[in-house]
C-alpha positions, 0 to 999 in steps of 0.5 A: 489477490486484490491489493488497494493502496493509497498514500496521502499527507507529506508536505504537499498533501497530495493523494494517489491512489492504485488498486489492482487484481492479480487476476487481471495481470499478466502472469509474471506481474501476478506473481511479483505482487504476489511475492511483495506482498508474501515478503511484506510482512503485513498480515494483520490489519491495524494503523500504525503511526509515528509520534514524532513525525511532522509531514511523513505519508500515510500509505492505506494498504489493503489485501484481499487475498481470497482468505482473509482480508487485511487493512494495514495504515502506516507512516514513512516511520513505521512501514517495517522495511520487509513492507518497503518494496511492496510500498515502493512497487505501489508508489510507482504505480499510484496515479493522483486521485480524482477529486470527488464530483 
């Protein structure tokens, strides 16, 4: 499974970025993310954004789980909360992204 994540916007507009292939990962790291993103509920691609939010990060979640590929775009409001522990788990390993050259 490859998972591609990037979170942009916020009140400092800062982006970072993480991707990762389960087949690179030790075996019980593998089965964490894979487990985050089973639970998560995001199997449909689409974007999905707040109305009222000023200032909230975008999270861009990719999934390429061998089956199907799904692009799911959401904001801190519309994340659903069986979403936030794959975020979180994501968040923690994203880097800043390099600015194009």
């Amino acid at each position: 499974m490859k998972v591609r994540f990037v979170q942009s916007g916020g009140y400092g507009g800062l982006v970072k970025e993480w991707g990762l292939d389960t087949a690179n990962l030790a075996a019980e790291e593998a089965r964490t993310v894979e487990e985050l993103v089973r639970n998560s509920g995001l199997s449909t691609s689409g974007a999905h954004f707040s109305a009222t939010g000023r200032d909230l990060h975008q999270y861009d979640i990719t999934i390429d789980d061998g089956a199907g590929l799904t692009e799911a775009t959401h904001d801190d409001e519309t994340i659903p909360a069986s979403a936030r522990p794959l975020v979180a788990y994501l968040r923690r390993q994203a880097r800043p992204a390099r600015a194009p050259s």
